[in-house]
DORO-537037 format. One line per field, with one value per residue (C-alpha): residue number from 1; residue in three letters; x, y, z. Coordinates in nm, 4 decimals. Example, Ala and Ser with C-alpha at 12.3 -4.5 7.8 and 13.67 -1.06 7.14 Angstrom:
BEGIN
nr: c(1,2)
rest: c(ALA,SER)
x: c(1.2300,1.3670)
y: c(-0.4500,-0.1060)
z: c(0.7800,0.7140)
END
This chain:
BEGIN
nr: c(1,2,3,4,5,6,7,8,9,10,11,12,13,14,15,16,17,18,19,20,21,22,23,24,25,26,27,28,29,30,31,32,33,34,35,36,37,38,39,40,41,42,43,44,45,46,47,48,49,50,51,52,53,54,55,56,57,58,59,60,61,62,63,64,65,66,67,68,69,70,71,72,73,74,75,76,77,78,79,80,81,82,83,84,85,86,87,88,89,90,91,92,93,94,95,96,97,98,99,100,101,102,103,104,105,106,107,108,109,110,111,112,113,114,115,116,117,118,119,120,121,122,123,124,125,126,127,128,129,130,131,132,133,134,135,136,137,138,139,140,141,142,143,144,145,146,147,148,149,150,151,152,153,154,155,156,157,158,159,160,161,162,163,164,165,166,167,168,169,170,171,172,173,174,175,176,177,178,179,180,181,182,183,184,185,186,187,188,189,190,191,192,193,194,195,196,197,198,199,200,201,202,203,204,205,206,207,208,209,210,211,212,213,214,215,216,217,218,219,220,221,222,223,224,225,226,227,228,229,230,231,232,233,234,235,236,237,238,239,240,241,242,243,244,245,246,247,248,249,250,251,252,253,254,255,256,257,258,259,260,261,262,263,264,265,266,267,268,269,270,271,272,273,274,275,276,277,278,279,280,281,282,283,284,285,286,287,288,289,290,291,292,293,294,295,296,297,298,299,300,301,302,303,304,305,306,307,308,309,310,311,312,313,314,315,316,317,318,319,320,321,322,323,324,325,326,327,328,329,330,331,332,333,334,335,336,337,338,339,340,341,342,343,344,345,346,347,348,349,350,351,352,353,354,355,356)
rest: c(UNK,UNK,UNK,UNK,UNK,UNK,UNK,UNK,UNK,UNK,UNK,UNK,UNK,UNK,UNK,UNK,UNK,UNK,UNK,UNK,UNK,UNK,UNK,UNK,UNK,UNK,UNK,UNK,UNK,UNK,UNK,UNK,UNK,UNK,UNK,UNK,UNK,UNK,UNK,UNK,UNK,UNK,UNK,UNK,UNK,UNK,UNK,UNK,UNK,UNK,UNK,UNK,UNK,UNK,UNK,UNK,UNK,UNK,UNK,UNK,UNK,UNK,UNK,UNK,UNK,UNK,UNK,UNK,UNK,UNK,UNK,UNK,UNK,UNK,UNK,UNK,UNK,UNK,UNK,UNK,UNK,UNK,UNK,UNK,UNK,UNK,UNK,UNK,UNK,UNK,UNK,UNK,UNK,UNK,UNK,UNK,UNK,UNK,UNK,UNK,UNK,UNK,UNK,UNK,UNK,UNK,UNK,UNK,UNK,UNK,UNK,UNK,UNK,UNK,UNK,UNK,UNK,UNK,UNK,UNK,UNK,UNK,UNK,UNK,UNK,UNK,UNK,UNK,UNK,UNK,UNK,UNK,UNK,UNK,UNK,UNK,UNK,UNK,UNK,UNK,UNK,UNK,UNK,UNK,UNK,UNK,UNK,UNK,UNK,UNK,UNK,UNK,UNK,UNK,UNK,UNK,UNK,UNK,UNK,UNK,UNK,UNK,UNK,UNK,UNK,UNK,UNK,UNK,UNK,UNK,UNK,UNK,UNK,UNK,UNK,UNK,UNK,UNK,UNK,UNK,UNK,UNK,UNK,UNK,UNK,UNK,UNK,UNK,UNK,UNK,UNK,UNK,UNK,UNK,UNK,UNK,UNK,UNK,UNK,UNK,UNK,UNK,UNK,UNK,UNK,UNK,UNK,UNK,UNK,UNK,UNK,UNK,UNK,UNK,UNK,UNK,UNK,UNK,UNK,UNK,UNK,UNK,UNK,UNK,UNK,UNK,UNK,UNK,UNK,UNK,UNK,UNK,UNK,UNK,UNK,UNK,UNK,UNK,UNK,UNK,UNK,UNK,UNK,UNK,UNK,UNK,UNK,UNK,UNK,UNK,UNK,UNK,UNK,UNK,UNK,UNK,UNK,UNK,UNK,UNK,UNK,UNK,UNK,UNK,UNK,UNK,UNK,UNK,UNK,UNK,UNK,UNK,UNK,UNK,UNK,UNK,UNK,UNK,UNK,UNK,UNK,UNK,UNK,UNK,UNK,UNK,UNK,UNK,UNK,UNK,UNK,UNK,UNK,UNK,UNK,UNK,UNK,UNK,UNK,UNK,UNK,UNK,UNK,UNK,UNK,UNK,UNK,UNK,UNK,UNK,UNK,UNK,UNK,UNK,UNK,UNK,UNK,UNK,UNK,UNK,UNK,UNK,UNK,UNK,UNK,UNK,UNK,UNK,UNK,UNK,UNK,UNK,UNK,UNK,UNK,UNK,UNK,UNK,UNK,UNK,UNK,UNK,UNK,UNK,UNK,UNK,UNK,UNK,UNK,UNK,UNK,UNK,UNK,UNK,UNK,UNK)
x: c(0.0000,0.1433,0.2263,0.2319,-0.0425,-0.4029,-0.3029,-0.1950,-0.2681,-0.6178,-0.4849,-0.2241,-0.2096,-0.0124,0.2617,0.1883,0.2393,0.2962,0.5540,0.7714,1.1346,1.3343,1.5429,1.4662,1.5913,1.4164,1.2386,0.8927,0.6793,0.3057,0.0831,-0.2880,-0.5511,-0.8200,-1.1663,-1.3325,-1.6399,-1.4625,-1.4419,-1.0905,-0.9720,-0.7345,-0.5093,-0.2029,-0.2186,0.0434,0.2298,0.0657,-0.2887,-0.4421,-0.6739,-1.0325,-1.2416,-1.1308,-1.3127,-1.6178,-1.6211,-1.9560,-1.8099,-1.5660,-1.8461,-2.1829,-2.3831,-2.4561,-2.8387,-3.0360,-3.0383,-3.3346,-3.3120,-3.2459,-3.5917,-3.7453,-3.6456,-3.7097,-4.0951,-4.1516,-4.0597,-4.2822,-4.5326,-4.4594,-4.4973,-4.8044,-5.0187,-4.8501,-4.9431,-5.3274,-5.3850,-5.2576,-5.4494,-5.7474,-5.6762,-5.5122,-5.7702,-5.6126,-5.3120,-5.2388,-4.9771,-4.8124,-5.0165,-4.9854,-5.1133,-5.2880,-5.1112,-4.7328,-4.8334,-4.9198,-4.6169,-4.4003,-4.5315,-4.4886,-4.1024,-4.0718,-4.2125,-4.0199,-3.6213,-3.7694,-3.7005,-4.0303,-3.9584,-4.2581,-4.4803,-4.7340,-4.8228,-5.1036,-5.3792,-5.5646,-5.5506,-5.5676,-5.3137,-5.0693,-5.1639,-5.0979,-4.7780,-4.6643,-4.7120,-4.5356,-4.2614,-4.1134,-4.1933,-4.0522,-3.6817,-3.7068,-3.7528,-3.4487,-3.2352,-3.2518,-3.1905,-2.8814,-2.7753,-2.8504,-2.7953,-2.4081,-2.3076,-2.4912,-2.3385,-2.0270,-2.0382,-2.0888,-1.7953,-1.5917,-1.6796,-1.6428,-1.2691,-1.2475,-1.3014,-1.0430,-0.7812,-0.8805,-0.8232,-0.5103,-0.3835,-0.1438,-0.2952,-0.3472,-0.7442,-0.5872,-0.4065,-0.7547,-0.9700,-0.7079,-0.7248,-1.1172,-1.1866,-0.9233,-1.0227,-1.4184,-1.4971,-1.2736,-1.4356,-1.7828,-1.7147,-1.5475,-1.8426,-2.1260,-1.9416,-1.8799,-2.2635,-2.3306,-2.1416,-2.2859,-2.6035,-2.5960,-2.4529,-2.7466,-2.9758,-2.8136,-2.9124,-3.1939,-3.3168,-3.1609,-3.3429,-3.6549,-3.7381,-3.6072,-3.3335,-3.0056,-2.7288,-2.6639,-2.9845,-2.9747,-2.7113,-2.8099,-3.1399,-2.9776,-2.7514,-3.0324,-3.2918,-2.9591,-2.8721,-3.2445,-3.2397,-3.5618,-3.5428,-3.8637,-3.7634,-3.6410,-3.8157,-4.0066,-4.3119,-4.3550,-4.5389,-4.1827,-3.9454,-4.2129,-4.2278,-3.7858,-3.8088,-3.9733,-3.7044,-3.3857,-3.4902,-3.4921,-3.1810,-2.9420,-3.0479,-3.0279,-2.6650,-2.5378,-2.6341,-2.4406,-2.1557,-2.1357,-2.1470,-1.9524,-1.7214,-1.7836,-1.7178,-1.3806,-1.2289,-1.3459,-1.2217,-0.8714,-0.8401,-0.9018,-0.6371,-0.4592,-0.4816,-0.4520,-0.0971,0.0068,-0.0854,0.0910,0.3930,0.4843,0.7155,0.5672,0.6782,0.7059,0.4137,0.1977,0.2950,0.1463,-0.1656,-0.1691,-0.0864,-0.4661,-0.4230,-0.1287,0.0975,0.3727,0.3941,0.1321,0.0054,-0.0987,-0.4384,-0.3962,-0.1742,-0.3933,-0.6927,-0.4744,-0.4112,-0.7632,-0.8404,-0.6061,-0.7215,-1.0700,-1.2240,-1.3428,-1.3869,-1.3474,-1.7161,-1.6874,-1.4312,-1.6144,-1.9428,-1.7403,-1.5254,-1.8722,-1.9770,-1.6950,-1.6879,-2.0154,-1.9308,-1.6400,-1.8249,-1.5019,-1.3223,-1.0157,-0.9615,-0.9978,-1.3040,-1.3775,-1.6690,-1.7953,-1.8322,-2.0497,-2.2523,-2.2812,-2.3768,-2.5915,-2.8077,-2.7874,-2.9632,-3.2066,-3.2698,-3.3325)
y: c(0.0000,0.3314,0.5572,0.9018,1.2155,1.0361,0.6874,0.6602,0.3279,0.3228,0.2893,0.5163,0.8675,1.1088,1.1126,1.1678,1.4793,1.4574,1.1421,1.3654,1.4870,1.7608,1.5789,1.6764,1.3590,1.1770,0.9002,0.9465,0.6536,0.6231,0.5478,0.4671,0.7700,0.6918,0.7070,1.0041,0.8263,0.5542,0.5810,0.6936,0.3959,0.5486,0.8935,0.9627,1.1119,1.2838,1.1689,1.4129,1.3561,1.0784,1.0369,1.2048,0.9162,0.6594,0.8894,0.8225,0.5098,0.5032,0.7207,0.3454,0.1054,0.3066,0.4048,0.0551,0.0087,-0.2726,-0.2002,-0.1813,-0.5890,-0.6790,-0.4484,-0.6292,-1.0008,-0.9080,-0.8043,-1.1403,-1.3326,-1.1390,-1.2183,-1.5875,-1.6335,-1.4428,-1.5730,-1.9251,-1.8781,-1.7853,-2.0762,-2.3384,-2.1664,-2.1981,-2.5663,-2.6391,-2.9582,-3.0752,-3.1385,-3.3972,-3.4624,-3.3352,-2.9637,-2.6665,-2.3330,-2.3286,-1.9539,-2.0867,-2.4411,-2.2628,-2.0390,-2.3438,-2.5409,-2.2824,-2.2611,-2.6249,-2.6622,-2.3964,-2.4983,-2.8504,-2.9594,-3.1685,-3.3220,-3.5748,-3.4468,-3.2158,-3.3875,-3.2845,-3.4892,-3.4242,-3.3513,-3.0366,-2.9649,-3.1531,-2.9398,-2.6318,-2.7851,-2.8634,-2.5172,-2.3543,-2.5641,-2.4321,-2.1227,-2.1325,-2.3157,-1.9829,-1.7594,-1.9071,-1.8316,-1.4753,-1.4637,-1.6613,-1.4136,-1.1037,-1.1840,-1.2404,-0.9634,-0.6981,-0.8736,-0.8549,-0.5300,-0.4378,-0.6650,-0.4461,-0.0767,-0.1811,-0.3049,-0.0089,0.2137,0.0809,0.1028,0.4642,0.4562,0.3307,0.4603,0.1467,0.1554,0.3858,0.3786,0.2108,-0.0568,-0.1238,-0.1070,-0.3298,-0.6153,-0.5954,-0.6388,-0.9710,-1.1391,-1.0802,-1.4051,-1.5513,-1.2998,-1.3979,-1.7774,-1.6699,-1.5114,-1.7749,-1.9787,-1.8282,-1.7616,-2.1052,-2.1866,-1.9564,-2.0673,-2.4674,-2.3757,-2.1656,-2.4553,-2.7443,-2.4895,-2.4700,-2.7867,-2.9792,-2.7002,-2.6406,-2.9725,-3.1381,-3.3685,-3.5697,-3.2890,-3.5250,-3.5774,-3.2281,-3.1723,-3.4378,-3.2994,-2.9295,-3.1357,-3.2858,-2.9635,-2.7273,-2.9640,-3.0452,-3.4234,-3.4048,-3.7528,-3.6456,-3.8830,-3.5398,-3.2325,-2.9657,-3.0539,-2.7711,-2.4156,-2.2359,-2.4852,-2.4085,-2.0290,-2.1009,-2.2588,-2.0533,-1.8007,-2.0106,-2.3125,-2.0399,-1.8640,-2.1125,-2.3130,-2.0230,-1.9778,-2.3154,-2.2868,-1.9472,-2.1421,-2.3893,-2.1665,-1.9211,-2.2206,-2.2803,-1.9653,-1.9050,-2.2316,-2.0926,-1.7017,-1.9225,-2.1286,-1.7939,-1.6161,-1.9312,-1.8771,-1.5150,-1.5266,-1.8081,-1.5523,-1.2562,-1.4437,-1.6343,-1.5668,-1.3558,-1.5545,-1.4730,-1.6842,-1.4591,-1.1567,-1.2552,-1.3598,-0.9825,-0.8036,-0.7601,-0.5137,-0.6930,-0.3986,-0.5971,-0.4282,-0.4800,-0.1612,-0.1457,-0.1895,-0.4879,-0.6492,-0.5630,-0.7206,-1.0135,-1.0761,-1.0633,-1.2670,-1.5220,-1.4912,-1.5631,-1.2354,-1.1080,-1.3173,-1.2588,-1.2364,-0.9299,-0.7707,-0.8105,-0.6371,-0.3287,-0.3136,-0.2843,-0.0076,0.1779,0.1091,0.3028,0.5636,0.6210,0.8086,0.9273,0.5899,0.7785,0.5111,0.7191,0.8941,1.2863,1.4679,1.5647,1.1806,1.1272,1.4770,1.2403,0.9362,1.0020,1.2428,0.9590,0.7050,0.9750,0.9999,0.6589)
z: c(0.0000,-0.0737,0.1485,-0.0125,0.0509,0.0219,-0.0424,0.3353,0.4764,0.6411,1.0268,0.9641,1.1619,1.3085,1.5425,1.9017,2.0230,2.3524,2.2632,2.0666,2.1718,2.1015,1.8685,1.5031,1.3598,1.5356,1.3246,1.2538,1.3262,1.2847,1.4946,1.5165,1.5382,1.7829,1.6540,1.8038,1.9389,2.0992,2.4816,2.6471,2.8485,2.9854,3.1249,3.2316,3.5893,3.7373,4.0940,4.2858,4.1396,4.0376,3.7613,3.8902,3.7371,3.9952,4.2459,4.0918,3.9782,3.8271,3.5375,3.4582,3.4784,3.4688,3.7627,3.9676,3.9038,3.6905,3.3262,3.1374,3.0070,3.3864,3.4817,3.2239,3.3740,3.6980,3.5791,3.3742,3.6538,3.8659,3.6880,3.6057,3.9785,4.0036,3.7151,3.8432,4.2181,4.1300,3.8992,4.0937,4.3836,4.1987,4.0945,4.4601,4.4317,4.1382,4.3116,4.5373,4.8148,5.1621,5.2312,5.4690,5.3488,5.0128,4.8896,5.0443,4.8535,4.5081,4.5085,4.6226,4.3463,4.1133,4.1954,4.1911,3.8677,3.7219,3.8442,3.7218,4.0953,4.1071,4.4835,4.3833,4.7611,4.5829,4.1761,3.9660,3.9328,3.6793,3.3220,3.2949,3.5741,3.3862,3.0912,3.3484,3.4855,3.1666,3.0533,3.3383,3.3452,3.0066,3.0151,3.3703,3.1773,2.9293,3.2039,3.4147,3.1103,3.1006,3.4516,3.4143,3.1229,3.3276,3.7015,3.7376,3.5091,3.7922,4.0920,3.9242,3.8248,4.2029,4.2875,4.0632,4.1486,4.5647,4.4227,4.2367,4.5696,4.7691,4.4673,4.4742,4.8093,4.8256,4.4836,4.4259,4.0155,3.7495,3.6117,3.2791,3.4280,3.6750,3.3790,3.1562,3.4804,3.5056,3.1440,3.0901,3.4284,3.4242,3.3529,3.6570,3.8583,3.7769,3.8569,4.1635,4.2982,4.1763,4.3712,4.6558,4.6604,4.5560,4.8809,5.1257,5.0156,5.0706,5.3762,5.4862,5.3220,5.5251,5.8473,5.7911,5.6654,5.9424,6.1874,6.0647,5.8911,6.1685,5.9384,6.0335,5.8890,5.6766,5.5462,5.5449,5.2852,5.0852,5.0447,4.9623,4.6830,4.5352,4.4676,4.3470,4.1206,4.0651,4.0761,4.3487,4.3725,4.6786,4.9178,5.1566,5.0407,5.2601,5.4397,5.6646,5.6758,5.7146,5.5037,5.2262,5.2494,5.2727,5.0085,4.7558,4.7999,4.8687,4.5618,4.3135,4.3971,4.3993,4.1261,3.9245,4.1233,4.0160,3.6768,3.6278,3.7852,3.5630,3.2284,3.3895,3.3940,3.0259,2.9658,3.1213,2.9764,2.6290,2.7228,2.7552,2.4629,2.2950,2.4668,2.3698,2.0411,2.0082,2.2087,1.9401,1.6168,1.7915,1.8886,1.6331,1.3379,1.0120,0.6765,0.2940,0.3063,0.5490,0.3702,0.0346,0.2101,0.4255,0.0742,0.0144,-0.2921,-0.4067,-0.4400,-0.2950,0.0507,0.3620,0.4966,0.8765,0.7731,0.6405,0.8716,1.1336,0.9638,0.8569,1.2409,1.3088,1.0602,1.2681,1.5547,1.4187,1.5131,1.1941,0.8380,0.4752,0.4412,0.7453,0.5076,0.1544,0.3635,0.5132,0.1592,-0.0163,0.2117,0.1325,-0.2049,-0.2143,-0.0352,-0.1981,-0.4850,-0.6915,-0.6636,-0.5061,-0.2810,0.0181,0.1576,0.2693,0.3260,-0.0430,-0.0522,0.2161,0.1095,-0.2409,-0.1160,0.1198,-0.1310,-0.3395,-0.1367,-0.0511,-0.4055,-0.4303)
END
């Protein structure tokens, strides 16, 4: 790619100012021009002052409150429990088995059915019940997926502002180097903290169970083992007013818990392989090979554009079919087939397509 006046490679820019010495022979070298809407991620604070952001670290992560999608779970689950608790209220005589108070018994069965539990001590009876259960239990599966998809990332989130504060407070890091260790070890943060929650809570369960229910601790545990992971096998489940209401509450939060453990898991084992791989394509040696296959126009040198796409193209982030879609675009825009775009060409285009 050529390298004179408008024929500059596409990634190419100016030389940092602030980088530049007094030395007038200095060699130029070129370096990569930030997009202007792209976020900052990061400053360069002085010794004295560090950079104001950490004080608020809201302004890193965004202010620590449920997001609209989260707002939206929290309201379909609301009111999978409601329209759940009043028809199995109303059909309470359709079900059969061990019962204490009919509203505690509806919205217990109702959690049951939807972590797919099913202890076996209250069944439907009838066929329509089954029709109902049936119903609720996959809508109930759907609903337990968004939650899986939303909840971590918010107690995570939390996790990282509170570790954000007492870096601030301390002022052992710089914001870029904080923001740089949050982004490559979220993953291992959110399986940390699923399981530490996962933890807390069969621990609280066992209590409970062996308290209230009035179980061996053994028993106990076993019986917390087998509604997380769902197996219900119903030969230890809760019978009484209390466990129930306990259990409506404590069922549905750490089955959801393991779950998000165990693709959290997923997750980070896959985040690693990746990393894997991208460490191999930066490390290893270019050949005369890889720079025929980087020369994308064939002029015999490779640009920085496309060596940087050719790397991505490694490491499996982008493909040709990415390339051939954003090459069209700009292939349009590009009204006078320069080969590089300015503003007359986006004034062109875009009266163009309103044209058309």
């Amino acid at each position: 790619m050529a390298s004179n006046g408008a024929n500059q490679p596409l990634l190419s820019g100016v030389v940092d100012s602030t980088l530049q010495t007094d030395n007038k022979h200095a060699p130029n070298r070129r370096r990569f021009r930030r997009v202007r809407s792209a976020p900052i991620t990061e400053c360069v604070p002085s010794d004295a002052d560090r950079c104001r952001s950490l004080s608020h670290p809201e302004s890193i992560l965004g202010k620590l409150s449920f997001s609209p999608s989260l707002k939206q779970v929290a309201a379909l689950l609301a009111g999978y429990l409601g329209v759940g608790t009043v028809c199995f209220y109303l059909y309470r005589d359709d079900i059969e088995g061990t019962k204490t108070n009919p509203i505690i018994d509806a919205v217990y069965f109702c959690v049951v059915t939807m972590t797919t539990v099913g202890y076996g001590d209250l069944v439907p009876n009838t066929a329509f019940a089954k029709l109902l259960a049936s119903v609720f239990v996959f809508s109930g599966m759907a609903i337990v997926g968004l939650i899986l998809s939303k909840a971590a990332d918010y107690l995570v989130e939390k996790q990282e502002i509170l570790l954000i504060k007492a870096l601030n407070k301390y002022h052992k890091q710089g914001p870029s180097q904080i923001i740089k260790e949050f982004e490559s070890n979220r993953v291992k943060y959110k399986c940390l903290l699923t399981l530490a929650i996962i933890l807390a809570l069969m621990l609280v369960g066992t209590i409970f169970i062996a308290s209230v229910e009035g179980l061996e601790l053994l028993d106990a545990f076993y019986c917390v083992c087998a509604t997380v992971t769902t197996l219900g096998y119903g030969d230890e489940s809760f019978s009484t007013r209390g466990g129930r209401a306990f259990a409506i509450f404590w069922i549905l939060i750490s089955t959801i818990g393991l779950g998000q453990f165990f693709f959290s898991t997923a997750e980070m084992f896959t985040e690693s392989r990746q990393r894997a791989l991208v460490n191999w394509v930066l490390t290893r040696k270019m050949t005369n090979l890889d720079l025929e296959a980087a020369d994308i126009d064939n002029d015999g040198v490779v640009g920085a554009a496309e060596f940087v796409i050719y790397k991505l193209k490694e490491m499996g982030k982008i493909t040709e079919e990415d390339i051939s879609l954003v090459m069209e675009e700009f292939e349009d825009l590009d009204v006078d087939e320069s080969g590089t775009l300015s503003a007359s060409d986006l004034v062109i285009a875009q009266s163009t397509q309103t044209k058309r």
